[in-house]
C-alpha positions in Angstrom: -24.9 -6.3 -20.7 -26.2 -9.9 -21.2 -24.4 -11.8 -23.4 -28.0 -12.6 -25.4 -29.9 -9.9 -27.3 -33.7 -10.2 -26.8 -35.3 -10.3 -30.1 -35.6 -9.6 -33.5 -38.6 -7.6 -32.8 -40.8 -6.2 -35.2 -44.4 -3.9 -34.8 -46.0 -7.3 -34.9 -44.8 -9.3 -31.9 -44.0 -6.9 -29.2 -41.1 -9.0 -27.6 -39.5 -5.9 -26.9 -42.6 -3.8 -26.0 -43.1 -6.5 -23.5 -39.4 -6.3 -22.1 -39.6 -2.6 -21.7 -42.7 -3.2 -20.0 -41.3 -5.7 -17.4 -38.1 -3.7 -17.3 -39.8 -0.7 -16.1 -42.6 -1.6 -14.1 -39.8 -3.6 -11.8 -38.2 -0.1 -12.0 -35.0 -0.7 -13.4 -34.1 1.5 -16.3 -33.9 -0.1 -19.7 -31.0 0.1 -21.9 -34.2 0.0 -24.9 -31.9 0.7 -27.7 -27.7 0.7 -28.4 -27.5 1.6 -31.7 -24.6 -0.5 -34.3 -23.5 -1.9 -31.0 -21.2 -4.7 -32.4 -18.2 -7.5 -32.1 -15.6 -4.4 -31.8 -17.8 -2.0 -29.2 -18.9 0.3 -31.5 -21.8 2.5 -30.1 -23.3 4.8 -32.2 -26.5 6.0 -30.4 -27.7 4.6 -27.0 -31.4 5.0 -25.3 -32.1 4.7 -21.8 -35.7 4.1 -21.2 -37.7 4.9 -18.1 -41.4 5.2 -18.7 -44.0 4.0 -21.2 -47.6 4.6 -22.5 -49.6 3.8 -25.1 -52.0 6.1 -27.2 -54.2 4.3 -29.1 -52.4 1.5 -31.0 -48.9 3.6 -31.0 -45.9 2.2 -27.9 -44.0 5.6 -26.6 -41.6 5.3 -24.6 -40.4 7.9 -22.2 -36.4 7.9 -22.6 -33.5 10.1 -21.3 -31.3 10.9 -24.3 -29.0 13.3 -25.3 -29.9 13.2 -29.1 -32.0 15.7 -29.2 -33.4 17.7 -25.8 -37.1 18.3 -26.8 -37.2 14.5 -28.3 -38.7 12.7 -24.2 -40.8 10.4 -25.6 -40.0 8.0 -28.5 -42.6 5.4 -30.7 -41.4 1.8 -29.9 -40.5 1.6 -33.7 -38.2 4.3 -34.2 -35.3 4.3 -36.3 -35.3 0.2 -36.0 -34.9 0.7 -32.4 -37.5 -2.1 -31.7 -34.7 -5.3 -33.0 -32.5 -4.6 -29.4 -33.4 -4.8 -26.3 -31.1 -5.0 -23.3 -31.9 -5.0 -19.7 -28.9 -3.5 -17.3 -27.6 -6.1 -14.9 -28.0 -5.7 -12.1 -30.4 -2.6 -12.4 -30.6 0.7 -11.9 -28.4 3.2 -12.9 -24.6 4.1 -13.4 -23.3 7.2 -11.1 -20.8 8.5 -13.9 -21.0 11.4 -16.6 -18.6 11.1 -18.7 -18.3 14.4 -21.4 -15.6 15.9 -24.2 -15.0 19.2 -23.0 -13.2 21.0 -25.9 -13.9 21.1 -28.5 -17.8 21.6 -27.2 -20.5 23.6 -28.4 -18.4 24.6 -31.2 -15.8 22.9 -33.5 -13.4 24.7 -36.5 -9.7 23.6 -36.4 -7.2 24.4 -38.8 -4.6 22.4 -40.8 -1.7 21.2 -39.2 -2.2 23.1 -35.7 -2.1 22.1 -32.5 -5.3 21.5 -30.2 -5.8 20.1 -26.1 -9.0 17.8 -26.4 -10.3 18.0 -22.7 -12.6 15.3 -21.3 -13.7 15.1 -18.2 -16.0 12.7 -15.6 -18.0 12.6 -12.2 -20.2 10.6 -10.0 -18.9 8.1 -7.6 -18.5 5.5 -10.9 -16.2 7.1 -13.0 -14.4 5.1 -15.8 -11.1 3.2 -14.7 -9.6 4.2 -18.4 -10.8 5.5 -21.5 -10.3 5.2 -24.9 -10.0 8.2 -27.7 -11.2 8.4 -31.3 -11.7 10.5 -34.4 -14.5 8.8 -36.6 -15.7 10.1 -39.7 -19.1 7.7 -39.8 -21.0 5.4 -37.9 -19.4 2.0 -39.7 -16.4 0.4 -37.3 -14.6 1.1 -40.9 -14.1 4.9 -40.0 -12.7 4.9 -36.7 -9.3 5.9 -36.2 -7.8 5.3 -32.4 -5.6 8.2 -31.5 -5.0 7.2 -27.7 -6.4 4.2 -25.1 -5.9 3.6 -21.1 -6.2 7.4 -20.7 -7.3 8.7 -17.2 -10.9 9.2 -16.1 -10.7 13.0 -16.5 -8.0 14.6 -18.7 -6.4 16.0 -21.8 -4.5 15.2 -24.9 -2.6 16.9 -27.6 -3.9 17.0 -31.1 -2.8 18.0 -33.9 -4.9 18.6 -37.1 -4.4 16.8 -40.3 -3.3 18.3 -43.2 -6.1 17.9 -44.9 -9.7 19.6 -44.8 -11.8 17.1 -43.1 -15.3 17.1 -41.2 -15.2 14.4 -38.4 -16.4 13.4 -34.5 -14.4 13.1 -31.9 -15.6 10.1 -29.4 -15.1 8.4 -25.8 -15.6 5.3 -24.7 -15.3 4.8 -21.0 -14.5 1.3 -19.4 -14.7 0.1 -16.5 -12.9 -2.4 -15.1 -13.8 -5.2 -18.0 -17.1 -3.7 -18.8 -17.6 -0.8 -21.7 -20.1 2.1 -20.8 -22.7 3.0 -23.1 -23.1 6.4 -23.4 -25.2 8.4 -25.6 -24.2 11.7 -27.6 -21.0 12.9 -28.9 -18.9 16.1 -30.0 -20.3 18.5 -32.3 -18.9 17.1 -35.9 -15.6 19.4 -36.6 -14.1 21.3 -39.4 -10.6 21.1 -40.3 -9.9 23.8 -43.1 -7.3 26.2 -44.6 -7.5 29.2 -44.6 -6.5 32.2 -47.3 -3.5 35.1 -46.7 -0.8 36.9 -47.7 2.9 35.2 -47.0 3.9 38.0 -44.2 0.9 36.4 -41.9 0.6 32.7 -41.0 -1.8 31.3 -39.1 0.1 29.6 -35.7 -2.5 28.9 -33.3 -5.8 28.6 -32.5 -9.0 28.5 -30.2 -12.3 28.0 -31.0 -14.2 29.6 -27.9 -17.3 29.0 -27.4 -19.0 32.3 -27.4 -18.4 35.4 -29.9 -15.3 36.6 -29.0 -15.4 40.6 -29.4 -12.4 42.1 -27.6 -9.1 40.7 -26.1 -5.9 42.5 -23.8 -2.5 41.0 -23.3 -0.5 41.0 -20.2 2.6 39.1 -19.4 1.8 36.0 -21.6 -1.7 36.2 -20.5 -5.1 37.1 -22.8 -7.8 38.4 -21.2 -11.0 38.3 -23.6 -14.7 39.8 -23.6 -16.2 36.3 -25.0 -20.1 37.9 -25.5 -20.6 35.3 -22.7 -18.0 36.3 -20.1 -14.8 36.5 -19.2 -12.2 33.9 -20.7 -8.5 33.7 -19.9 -5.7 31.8 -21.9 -2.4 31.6 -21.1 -0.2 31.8 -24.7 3.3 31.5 -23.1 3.0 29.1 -26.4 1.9 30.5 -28.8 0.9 27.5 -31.1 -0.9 26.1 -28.7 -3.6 28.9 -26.3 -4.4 27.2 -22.9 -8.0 28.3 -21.2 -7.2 29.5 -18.0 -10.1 29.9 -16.2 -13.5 31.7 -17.2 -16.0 34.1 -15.4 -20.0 34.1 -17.2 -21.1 37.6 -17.8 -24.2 38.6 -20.1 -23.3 40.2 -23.4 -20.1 41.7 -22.6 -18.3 43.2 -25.7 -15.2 45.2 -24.9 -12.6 45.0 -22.0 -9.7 47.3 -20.4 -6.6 45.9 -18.0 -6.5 48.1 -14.5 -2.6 46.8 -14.4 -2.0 48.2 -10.4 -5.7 46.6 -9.4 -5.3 43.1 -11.3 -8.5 44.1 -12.4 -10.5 44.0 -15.8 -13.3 46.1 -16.7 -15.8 44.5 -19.1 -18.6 46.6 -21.2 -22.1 44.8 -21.7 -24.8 45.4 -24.1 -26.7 44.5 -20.9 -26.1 48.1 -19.5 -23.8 47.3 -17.2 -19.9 47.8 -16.7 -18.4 44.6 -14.7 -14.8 44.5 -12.7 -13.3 41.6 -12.3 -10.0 40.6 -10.1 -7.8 38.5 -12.2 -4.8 38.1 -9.7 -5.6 34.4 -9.9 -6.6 34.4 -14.2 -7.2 30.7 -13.5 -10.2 31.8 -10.9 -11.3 34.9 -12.1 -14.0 36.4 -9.6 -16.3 39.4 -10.0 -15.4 42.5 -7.7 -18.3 45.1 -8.3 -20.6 46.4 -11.1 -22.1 49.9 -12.6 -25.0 49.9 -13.7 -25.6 52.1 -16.7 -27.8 54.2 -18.8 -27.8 52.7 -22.1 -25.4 49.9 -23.4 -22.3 49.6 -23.1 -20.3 49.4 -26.2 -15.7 50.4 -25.3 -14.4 51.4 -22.2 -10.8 52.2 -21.9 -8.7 52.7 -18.7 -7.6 56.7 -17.7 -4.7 57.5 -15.7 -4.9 54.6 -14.2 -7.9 55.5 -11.8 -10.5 56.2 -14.4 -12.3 54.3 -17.1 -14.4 55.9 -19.9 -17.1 54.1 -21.3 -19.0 54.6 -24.3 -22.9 54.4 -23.2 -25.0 54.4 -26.9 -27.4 57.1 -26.5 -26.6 58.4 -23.5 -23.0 59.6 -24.9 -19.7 58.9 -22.7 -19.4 58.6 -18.9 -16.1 58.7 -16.4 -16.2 56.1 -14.0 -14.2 56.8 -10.7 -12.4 53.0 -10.4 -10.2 53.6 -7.2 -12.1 51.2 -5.7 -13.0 48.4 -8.1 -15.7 46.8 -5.5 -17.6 49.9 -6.3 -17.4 51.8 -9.5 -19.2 54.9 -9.2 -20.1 57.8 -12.2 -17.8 61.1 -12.0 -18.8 63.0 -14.6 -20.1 62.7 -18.2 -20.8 64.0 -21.5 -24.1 63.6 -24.1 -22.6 63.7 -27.5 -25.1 64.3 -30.1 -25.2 60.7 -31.6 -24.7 57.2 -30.4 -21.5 56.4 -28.8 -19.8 53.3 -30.1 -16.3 53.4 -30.0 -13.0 55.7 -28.1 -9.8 56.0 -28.0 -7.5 58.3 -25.9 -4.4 60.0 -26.8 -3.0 62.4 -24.2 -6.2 64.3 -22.5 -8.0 64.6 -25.3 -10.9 61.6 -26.1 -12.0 60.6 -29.3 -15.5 59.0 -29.7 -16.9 57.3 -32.7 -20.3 58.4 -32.6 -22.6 56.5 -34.8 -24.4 59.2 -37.8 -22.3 62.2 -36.0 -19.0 60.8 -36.8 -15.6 61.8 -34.8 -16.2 64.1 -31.3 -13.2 65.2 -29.9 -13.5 65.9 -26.3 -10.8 67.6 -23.7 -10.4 65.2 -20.7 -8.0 67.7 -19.0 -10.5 68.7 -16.5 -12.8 65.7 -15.4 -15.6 67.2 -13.9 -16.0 69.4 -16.9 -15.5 67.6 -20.3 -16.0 69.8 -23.1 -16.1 69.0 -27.1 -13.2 71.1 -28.8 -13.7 69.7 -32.2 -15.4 67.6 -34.6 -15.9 65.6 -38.0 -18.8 64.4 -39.2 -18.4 62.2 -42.9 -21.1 60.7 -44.2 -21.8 57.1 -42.7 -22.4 54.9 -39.3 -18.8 55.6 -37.2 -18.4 52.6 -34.5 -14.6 52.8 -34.2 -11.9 54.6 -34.1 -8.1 54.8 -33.7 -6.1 57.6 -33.3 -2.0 57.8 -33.9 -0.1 61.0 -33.8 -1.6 63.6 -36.4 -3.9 61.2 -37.7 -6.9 59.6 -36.7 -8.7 56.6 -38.8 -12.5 56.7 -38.1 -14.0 53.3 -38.7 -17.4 52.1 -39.6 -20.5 50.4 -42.4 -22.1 52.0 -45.4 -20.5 54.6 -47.2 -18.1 55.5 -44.4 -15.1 52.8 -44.6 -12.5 53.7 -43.0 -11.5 57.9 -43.4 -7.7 59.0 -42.5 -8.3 62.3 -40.6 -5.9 65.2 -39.9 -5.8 65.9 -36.1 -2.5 68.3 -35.8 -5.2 71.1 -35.0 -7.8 69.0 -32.9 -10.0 72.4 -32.8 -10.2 71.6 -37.2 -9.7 68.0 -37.7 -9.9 67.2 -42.0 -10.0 64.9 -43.9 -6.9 63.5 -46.1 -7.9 59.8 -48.0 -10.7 57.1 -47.4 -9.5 53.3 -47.6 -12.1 51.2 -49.1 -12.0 47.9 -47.4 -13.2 44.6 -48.9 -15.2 44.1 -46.0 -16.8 45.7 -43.1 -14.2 48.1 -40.6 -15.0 47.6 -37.1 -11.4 47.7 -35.7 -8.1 49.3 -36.4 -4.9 50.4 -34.6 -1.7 51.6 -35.4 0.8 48.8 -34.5 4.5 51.1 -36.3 4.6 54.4 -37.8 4.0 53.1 -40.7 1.3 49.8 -40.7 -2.3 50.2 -39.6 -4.1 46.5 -38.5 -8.1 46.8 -39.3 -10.3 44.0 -37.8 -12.3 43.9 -41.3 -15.3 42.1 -40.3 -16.3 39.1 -43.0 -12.8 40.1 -44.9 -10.5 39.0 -41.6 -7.5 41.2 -41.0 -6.0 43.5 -43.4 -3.1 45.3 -42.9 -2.4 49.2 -45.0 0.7 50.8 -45.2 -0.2 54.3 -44.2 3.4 56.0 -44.7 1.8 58.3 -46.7 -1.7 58.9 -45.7 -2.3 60.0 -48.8 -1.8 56.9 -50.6 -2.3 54.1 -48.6 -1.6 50.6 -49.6 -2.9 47.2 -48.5 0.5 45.0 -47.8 -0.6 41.8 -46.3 -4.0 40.2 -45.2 -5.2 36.9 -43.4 -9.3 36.0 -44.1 -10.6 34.8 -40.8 -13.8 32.2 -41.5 -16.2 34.4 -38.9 -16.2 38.1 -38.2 -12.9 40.0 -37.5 -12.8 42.1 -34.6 -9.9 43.4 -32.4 -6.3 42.5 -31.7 -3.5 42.4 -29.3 0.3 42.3 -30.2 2.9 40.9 -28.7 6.0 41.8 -31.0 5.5 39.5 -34.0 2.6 38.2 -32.9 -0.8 39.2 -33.7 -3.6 37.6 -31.4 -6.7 38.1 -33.6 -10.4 38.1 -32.0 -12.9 36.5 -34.3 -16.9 36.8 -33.5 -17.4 33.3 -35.3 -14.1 31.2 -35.0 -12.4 32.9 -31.3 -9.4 33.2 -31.3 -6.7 33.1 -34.1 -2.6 33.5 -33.5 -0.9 35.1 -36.2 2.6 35.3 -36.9 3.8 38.3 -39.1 6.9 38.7 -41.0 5.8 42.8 -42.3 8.8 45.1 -41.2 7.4 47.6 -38.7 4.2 45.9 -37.3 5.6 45.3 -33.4 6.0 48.9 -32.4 9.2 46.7 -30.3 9.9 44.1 -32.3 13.0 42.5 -30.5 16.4 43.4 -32.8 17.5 39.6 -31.7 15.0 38.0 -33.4 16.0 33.9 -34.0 16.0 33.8 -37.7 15.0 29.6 -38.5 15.3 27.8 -42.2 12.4 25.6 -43.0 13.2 22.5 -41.3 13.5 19.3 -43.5 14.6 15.2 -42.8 17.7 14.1 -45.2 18.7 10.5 -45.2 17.0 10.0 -41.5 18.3 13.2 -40.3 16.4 16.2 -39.5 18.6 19.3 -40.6 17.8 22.6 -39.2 20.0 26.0 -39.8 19.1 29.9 -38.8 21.2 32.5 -36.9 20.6 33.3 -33.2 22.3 36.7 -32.0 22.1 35.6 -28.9 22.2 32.5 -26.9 18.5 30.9 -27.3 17.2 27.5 -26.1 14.8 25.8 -29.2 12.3 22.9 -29.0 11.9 21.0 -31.9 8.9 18.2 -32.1 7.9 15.4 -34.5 4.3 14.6 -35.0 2.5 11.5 -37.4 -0.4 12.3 -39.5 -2.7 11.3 -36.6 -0.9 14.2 -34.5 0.7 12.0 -32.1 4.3 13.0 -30.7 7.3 10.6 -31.8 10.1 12.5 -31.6 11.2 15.6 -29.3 14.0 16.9 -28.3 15.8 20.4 -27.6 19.1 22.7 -27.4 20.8 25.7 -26.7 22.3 27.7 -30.4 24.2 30.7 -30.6 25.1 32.6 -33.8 25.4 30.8 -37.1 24.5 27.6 -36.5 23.2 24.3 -38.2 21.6 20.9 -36.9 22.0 17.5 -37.7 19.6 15.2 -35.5 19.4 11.5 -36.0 15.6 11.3 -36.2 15.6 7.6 -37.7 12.2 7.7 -38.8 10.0 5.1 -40.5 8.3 5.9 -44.0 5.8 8.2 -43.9 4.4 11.9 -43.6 5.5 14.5 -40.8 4.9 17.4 -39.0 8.5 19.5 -37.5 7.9 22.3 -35.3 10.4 24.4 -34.0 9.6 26.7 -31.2 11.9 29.3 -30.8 11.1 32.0 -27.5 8.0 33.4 -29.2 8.8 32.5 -33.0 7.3 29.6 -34.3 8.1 27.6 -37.1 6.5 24.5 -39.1 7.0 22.1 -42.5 5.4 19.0 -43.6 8.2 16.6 -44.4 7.9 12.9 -46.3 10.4 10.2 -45.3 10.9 7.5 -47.9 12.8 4.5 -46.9 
């Protein structure tokens, strides 16, 4: 910019009506308005203008701005905008688009967990560094600087305070000597808390930026139905999901894993069932589609060459997936409501089926399904689970969730309802003994269900959105949520990982003692732990890691300054983390 700022202006004396006027009609674009720009490069809001009129008495001007999409043209006198004017030197614009990334279109983060900010940049005038902040207002007073000389396009770890807190993150790109002014800025964020039981602790978290409905875990990898598409992390650390890669498809709301195909099957509300090759989760790419009757609402993966999908209206449908390219119908069945939901144990299929309640259907000849039995409570059924003798039939109204005898499919009855706090649209049995129900606006609740007779709720987590499915991985429960994505959960309840490892790392509550941070636990077998040190701000200050076996304890010189801390210790899979002050 000019070092001199052409003004004050004011509606009376149009010195900057008559720069924009000069600016434009020489047809270089006018930097009209830079909003709090100041001493210490603080830009709030910036205007680019590149057309004007006037109506009447009124100055428009016609500006590009990312403030607010339907906002083109603006009076000259807006918001004060008329005391700056600044012409670009030499004229014309800058080739470069510089944008945060994540977070993006949405924004919740919870206390004291971990989160990649991703920026990124293009044209042929990209920024030679740039600077990161948090800011909590538009005053210079309320920016805090939490990296600067980063690369053009990147990422950078951050970890929430642990405090709740509503903030902006913001960029400022330089080049060479020169600052860009840019206009627009994150969504603000939430940082909150969250409440739950002691067996389940929050350990990670994503905030995706569709409604994420349904997930599937393979080998360290998530593959999730986003409403959106298809989204990919990769949770080899489980504090910290990593998006993979991503695949936009309309409406899709439930997904199955074709393990010998690499392939994913994704069921839309748009009446379609997708596949999708994931050999490459980084580049997902779409291999074929069906298009069917009604919407799509589960599907779920048959002997290996099959997928069932639950088609509303229309019933259930086999799908004939030897070929993924081209998924064609092989036979299906009209049950006399609206299919929502399935599961499959052996060759029988059992379909939550809207005002009708459970259908059980015999898969064992494919061509020729047949309904063997049936139960039909009062109520809207959209889901259901089935474990041995018992089946739990999910759903709204009156219906909750009802434990169902299946030992004689022909005759299933009913044995006990559970009456949720919240709405039941998801449940599976994850032990013999500990059912996991995605409870809508309640979050997850887990029921002891030793004795169906007498269930008992034993530990629960309240998600801030809409809790839906869940995949397990031992100890950990990856949680989707229709409002806040997607939610890693560690749980201490005995039982819940059908194969919970026997030589589980067992890890004290690390703490810093004279300088030294002291760590103890047991290890039954040899095991490598990471240990990490983070400020308030997040950023990384001490790290460091090592190899126990058996009893053992930890005395690390840390030789930290005063102050408050973060300690995580990562452990294989089992995570753990404590807040720590150092007085000196």
């Amino acid at each position: 910019f000019q070092s001199n700022m052409y003004g004050p202006g004011y509606p009376g004396n149009n010195v900057v009506w008559n720069i924009i006027i000069r600016e434009i009609d020489a047809g270089r674009p006018l930097n009209w308005s830079v909003l709090y720009y100041g001493p210490n490069n603080d830009i709030n809001h910036s205007l680019t203008g590149v057309g004007y009129k006037l109506v009447g008495t009124t100055h428009y001007v016609y500006v590009n701005t990312t403030w607010y999409e339907n906002e083109e043209w603006w009076t000259e006198w807006t918001s004060g905008s008329y005391d700056y004017g600044y012409p670009l030197i030499p004229g014309g614009s800058i080739d470069c688009d510089l944008r945060l990334r994540y977070p993006d279109t949405k924004a919740l983060m919870f206390r004291g967990l971990k989160y990649m900010l991703k920026w990124e940049s293009s044209g042929s005038q990209p920024p030679t560094s740039v600077d990161l902040y948090r800011h909590t207002g538009y005053n210079n007073n309320y920016w805090t600087e939490l990296a600067s000389g980063l690369p053009s396009s990147g990422s950078w770890l951050y970890t929430a305070p642990n405090d709740s807190l509503s903030a902006r993150f913001a960029l400022k790109g330089y080049y060479g000597g020169n600052l860009y002014a840019a206009d627009g800025e994150s969504l603000a964020y939430h940082v909150r808390t969250y409440e739950h039981s002691n067996e389940l602790v929050l350990v990670g978290h994503y905030d995706t930026d569709g409604s994420l409905k349904d997930l599937v875990f393979v080998n360290d990898t998530l593959f999730t139905a986003d409403m959106d598409g298809l989204v990919n992390f990769d949770v080899t650390d489980s504090s910290l999901p990593v998006l993979l890669g991503s695949l936009p498809l309309p409406d899709v709301v439930a997904l199955d894993y074709q393990g010998a195909k690499k392939t994913v099957y994704l069921a839309s509300e748009a009446d379609t069932v997708f596949s999708v090759d994931v050999t490459d989760p980084q580049n997902p790419s779409r291999k074929g589609a069906w298009s069917a009757p009604d919407h799509c609402y589960d599907a779920k993966i048959y002997k290996g060459d099959y997928l069932i999908v639950a088609c509303r209206s229309k019933g259930v449908y086999v799908l004939d997936v030897k070929d993924p390219s081209n998924p064609t119908t092989y036979s299906s069945f009209d049950t006399p409501g609206t299919a929502y939901g399935l599961d499959i144990q052996g060759d029988l299929l059992f379909t939550a089926d809207g005002t009708k309640g459970l259908r059980i259907i015999d898969l064992s000849d494919l061509q020729n399904l047949k309904e063997i039995g049936s139960y039909d409570p009062t109520g809207i059924a959209k889901a259901v689970c089935v474990r041995g003798t018992l089946a739990f039939l999910l759903g709204g109204g009156t219906l909750a969730i009802r434990i169902i005898d299946i030992s004689d499919p022909q005759n299933p009855h009913e044995i006990q309802m559970i009456d949720t706090p919240g709405t039941p649209t998801w449940a599976k049995m994850v032990s013999v003994t500990h059912l996991m129900v995605g409870d809508g606006e309640s979050g997850l609740r887990v029921y002891d269900v030793s004795d169906p007779t007498n269930p008992q709720e034993v530990g629960y987590l309240n998600s801030h959105g809409h809790a839906a499915s869940m995949a397990f991985d031992g100890d950990l429960i990856y949680l989707a949520d229709g409002g806040d994505g997607l939610y890693v959960i560690h749980s201490d309840l005995i039982g819940v990982g059908e194969e919970r490892p026997e030589r589980m790392v067992k890890i004290s509550i690390p703490t810093i003692v004279s300088g030294d941070l002291i760590l103890t636990g047991l290890a039954p077998v040899k095991t490598q732990l990471k240990l990490s040190v983070r400020d308030v701000l997040g950023r990384l200050v001490r790290s460091f890691s090592f190899e126990v076996g058996g009893s053992f304890r930890v005395n690390y010189p840390a030789n930290l300054t005063s102050g408050v801390y973060f300690v995580q210790v990562l452990a294989g899979k089992r995570l753990v983390r404590a807040k720590t002050i150092v007085v000196r």
